[in-house]
DSSP file (Angstrom, degrees, kcal/mol; ACC not computed):
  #  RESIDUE AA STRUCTURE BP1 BP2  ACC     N-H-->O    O-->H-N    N-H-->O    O-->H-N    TCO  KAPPA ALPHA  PHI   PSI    X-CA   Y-CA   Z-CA
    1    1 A X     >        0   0    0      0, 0.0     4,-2.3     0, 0.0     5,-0.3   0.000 360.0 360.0 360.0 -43.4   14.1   -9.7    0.5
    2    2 A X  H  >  +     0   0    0      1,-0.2     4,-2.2     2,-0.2     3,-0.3   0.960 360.0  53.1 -51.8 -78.8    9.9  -10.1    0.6
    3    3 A X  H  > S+     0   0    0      1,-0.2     4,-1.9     2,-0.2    -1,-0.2   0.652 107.6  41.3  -4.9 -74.1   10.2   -9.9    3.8
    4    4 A X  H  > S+     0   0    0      2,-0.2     4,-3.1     1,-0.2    -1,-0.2   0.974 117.4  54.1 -52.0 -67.5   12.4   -6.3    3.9
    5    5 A X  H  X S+     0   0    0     -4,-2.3     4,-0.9    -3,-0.3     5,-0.2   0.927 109.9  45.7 -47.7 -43.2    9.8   -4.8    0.8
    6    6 A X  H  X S+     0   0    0     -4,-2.2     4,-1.7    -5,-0.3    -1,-0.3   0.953 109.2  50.3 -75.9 -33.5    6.7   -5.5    2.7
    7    7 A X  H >X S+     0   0    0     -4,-1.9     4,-2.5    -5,-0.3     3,-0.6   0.986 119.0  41.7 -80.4 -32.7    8.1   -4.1    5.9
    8    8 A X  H >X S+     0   0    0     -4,-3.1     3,-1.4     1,-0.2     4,-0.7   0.856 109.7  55.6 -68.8 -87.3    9.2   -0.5    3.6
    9    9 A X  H 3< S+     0   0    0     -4,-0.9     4,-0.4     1,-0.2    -1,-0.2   0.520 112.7  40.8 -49.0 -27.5    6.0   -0.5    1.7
   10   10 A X  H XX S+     0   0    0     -4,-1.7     4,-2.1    -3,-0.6     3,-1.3   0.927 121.2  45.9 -77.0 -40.4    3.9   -0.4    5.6
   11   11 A X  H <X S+     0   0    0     -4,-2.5     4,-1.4    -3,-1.4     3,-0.2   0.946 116.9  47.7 -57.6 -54.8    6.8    2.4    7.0
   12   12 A X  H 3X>S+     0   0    0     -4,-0.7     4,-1.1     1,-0.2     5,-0.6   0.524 107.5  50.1 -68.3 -20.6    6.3    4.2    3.8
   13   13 A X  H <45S+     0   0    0     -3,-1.3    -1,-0.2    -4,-0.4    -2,-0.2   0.734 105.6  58.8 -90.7 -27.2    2.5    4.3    3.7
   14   14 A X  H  <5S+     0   0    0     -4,-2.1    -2,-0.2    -3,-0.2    -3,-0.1   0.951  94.3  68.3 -34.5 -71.9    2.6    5.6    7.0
   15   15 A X  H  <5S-     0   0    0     -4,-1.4    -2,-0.2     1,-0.1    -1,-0.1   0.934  98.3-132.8 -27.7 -79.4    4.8    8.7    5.7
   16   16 A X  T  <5 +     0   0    0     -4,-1.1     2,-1.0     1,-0.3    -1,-0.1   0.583  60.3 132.0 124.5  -7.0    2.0   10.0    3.8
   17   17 A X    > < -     0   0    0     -5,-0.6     3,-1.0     1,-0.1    -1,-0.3  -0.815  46.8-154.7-105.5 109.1    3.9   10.5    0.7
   18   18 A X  T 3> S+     0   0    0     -2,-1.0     4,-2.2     1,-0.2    -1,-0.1   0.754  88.6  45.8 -34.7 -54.8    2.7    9.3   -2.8
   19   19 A X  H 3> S+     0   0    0      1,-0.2     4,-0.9     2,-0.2    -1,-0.2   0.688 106.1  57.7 -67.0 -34.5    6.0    8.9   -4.7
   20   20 A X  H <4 S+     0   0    0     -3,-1.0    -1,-0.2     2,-0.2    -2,-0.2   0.241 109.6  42.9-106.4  13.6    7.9    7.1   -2.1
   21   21 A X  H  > S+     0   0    0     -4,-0.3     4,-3.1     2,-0.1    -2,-0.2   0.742 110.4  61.0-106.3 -32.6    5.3    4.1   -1.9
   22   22 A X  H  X S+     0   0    0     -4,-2.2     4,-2.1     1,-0.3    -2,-0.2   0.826 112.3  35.4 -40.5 -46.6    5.2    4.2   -5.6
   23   23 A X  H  X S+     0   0    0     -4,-0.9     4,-1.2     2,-0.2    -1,-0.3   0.784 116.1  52.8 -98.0 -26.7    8.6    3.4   -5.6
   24   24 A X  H  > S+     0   0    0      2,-0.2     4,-0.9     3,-0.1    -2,-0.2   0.841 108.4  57.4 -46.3 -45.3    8.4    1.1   -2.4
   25   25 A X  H >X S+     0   0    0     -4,-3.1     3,-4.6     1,-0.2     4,-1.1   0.977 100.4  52.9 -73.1 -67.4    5.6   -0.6   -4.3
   26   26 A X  H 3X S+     0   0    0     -4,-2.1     4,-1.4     1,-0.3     3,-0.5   0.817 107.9  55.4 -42.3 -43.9    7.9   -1.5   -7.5
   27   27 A X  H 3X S+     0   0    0     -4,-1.2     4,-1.5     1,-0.3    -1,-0.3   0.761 106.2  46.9 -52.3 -21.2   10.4   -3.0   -5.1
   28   28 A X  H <X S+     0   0    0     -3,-4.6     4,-1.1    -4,-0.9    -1,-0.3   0.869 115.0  45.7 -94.8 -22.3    7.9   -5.3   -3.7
   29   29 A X  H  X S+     0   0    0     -4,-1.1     4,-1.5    -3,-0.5    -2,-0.2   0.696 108.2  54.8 -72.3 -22.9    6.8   -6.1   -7.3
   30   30 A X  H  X S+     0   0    0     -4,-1.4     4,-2.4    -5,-0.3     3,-0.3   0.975 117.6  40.9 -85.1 -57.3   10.7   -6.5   -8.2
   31   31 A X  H  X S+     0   0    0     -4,-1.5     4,-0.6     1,-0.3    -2,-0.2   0.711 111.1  52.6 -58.5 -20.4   10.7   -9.4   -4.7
   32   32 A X  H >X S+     0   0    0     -4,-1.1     4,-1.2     2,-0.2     3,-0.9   0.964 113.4  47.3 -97.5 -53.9    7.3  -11.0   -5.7
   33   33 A X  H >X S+     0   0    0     -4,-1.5     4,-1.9    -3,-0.3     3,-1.0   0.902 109.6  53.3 -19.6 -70.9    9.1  -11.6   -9.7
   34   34 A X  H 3X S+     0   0    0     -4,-2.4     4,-1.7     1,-0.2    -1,-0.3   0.803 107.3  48.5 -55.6 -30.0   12.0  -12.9   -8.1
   35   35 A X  H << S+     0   0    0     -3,-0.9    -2,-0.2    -4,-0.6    -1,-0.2   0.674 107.6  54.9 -68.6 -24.6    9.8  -15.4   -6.1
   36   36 A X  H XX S+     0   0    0     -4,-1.2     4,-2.2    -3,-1.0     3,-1.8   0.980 111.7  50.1 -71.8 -67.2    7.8  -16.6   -9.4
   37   37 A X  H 3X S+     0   0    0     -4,-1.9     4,-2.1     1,-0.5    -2,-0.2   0.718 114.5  37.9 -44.1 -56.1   11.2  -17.3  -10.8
   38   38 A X  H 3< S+     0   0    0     -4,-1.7    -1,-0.5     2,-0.2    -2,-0.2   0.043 111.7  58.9 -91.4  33.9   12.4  -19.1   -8.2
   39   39 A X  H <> S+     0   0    0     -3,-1.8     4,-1.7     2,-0.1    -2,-0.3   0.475 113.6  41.6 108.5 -85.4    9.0  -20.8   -7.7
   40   40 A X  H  < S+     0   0    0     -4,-2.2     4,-0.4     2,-0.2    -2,-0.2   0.796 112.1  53.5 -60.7 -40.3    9.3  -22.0  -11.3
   41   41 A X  T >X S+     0   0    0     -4,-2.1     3,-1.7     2,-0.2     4,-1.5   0.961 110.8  49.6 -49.9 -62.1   13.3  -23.0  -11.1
   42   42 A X  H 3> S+     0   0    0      1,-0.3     4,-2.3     2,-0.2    -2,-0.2   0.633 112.6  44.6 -65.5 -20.3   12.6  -25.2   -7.9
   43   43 A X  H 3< S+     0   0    0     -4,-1.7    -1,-0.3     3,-0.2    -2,-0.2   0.513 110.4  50.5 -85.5  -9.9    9.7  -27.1   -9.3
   44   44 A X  H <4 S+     0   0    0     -3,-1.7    -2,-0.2    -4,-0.4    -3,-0.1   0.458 123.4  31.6-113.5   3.5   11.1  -27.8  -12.5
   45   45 A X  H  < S+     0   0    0     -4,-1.5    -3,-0.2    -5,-0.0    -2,-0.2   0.802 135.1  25.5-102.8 -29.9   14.4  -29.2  -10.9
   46   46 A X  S  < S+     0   0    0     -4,-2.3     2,-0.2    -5,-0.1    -3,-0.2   0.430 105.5  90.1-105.8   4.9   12.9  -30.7   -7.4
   47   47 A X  S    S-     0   0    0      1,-0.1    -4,-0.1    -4,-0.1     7,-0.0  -0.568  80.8 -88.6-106.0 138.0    9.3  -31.4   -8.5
   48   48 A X        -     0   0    0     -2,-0.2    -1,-0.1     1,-0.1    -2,-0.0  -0.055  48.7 -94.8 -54.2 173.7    7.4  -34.8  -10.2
   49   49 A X  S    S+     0   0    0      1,-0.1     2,-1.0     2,-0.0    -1,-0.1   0.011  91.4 123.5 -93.6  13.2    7.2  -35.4  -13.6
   50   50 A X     >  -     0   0    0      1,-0.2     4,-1.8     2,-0.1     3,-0.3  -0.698  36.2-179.0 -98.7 115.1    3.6  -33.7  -13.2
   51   51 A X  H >>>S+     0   0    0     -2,-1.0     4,-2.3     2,-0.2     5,-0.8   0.969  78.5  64.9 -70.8 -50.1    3.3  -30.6  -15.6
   52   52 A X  H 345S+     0   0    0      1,-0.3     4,-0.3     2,-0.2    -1,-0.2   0.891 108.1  43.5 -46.5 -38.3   -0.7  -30.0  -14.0
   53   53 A X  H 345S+     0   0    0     -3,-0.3    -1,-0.3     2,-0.2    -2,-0.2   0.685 117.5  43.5-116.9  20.5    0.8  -29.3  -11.0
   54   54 A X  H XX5S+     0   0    0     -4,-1.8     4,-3.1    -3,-0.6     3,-1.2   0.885 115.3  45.6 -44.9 -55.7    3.6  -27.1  -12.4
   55   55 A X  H 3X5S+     0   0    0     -4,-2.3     4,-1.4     1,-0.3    -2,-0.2   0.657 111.0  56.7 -99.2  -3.9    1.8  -25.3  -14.5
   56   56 A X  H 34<S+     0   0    0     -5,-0.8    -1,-0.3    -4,-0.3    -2,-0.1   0.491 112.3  39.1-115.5  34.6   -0.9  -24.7  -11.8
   57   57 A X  H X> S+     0   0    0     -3,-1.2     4,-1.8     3,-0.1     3,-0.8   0.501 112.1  58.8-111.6 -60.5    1.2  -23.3   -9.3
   58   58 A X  H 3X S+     0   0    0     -4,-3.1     4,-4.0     1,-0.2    -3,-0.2   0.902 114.6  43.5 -11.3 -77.0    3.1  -21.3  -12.2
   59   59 A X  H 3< S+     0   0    0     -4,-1.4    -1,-0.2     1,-0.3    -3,-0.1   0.541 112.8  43.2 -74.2  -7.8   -0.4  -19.9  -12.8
   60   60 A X  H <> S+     0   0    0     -3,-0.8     4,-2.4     2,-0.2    -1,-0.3   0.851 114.5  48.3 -61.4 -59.9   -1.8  -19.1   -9.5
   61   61 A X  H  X S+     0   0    0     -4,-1.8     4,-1.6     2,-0.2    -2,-0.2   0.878 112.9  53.1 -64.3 -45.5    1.3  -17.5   -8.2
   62   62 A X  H  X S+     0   0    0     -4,-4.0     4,-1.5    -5,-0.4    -1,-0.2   0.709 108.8  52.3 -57.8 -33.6    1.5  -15.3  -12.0
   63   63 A X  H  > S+     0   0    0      1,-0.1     4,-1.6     2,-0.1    -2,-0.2   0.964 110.1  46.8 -67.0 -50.2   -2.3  -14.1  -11.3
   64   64 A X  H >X S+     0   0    0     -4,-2.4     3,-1.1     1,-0.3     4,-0.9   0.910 119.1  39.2 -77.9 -24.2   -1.2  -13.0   -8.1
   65   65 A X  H >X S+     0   0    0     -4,-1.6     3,-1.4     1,-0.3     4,-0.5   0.828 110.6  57.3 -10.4 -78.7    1.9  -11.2   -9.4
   66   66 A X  H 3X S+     0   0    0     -4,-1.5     4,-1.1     1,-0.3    -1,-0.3   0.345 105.2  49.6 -50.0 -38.5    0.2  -10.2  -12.0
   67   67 A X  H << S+     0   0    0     -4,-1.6    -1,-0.3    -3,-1.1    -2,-0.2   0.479 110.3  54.8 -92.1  -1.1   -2.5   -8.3   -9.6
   68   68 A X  H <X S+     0   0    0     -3,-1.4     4,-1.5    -4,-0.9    -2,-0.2   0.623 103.6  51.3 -79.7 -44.7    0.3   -6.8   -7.8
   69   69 A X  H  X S+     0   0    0     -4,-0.5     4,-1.0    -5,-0.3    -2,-0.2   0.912 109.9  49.8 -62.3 -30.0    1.8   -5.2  -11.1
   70   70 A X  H  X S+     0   0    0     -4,-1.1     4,-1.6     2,-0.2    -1,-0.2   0.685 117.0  44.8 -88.8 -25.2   -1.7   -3.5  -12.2
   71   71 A X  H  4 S+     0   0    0      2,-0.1    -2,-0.2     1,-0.1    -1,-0.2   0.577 111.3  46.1 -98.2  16.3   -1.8   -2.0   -8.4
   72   72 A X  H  X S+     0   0    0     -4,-1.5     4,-0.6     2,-0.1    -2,-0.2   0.745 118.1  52.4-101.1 -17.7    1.7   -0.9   -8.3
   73   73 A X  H  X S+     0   0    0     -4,-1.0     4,-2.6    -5,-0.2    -3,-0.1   0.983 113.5  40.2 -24.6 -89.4    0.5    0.5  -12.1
   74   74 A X  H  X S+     0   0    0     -4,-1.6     4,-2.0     1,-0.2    -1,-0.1   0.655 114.9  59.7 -56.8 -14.8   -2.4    2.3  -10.8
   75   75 A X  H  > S+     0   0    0      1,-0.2     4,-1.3     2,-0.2    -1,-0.2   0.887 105.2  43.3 -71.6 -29.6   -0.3    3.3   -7.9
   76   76 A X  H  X S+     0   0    0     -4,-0.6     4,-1.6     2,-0.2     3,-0.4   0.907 109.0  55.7 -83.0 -39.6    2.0    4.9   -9.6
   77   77 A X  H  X S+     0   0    0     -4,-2.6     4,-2.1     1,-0.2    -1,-0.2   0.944 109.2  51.9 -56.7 -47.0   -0.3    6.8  -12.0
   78   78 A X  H  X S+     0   0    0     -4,-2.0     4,-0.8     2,-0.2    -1,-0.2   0.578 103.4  49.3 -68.5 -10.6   -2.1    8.1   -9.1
   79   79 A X  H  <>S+     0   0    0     -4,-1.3     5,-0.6    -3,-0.4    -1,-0.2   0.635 111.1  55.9-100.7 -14.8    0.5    9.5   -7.2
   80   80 A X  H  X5S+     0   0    0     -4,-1.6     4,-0.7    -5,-0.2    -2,-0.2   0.908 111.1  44.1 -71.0 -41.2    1.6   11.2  -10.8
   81   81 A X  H  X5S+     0   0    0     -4,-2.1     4,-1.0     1,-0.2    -2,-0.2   0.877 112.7  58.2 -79.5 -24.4   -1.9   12.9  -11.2
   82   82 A X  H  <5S+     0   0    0     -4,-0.8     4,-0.3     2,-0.2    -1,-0.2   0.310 112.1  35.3 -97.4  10.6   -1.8   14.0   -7.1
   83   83 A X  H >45S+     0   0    0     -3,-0.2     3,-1.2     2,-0.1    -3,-0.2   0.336 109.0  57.9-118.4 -56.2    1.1   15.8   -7.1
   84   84 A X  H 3<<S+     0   0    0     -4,-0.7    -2,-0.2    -5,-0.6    -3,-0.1   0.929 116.4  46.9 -37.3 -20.2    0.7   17.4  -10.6
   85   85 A X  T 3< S+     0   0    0     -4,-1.0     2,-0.2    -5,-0.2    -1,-0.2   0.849  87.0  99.6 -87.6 -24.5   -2.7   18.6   -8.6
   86   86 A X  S X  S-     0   0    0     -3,-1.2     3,-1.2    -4,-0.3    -3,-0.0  -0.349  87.1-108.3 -78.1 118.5   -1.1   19.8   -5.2
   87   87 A X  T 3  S+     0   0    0     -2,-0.2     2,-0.8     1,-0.2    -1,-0.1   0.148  90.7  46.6 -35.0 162.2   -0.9   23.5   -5.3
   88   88 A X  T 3         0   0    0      1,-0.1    -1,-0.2     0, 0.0    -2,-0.0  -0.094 360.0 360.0  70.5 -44.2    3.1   25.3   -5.7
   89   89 A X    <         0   0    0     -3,-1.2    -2,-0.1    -2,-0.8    -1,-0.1   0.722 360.0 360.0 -91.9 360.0    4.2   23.4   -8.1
């Protein structure tokens, strides 16, 4: 599923079109979520009894999320102010 998102968010940035990376990009955000999640599942059933290096894979892997959700944010905000600006509509 990462895999699949990353290759439509490059196809789609090609394209040229604001809205449909915007929405490309939340799908890769939805697959990087699902990966924390299972990230966090698999360490807290197959993983030692050490919470430091739980909770510092937890938190590494949640920054980068986390720096994907604030540019799929900003993505999406910009592609709202550049069409409301493109002439015709």
């Amino acid at each position: 599923m990462m895999a699949q998102s990353v290759v439509n968010l490059h196809r789609f940035r090609k394209m040229g079109s604001p809205i449909l990376l915007a929405g490309k990009a939340v799908s890769f955000i939805s697959a990087a979520m699902s990966l924390l999640g299972l990230q966090t599942a698999m360490i807290s059933q197959f993983g030692e009894n050490s919470s430091g290096f739980r909770r510092q894979m937890n938190a590494v892997t949640g920054a980068g999320v986390c720096a994907l959700v604030v540019a799929a944010v900003y993505m999406i905000l910009h592609s709202r102010r550049r069409t409301q600006e493109e002439p015709g509509q």
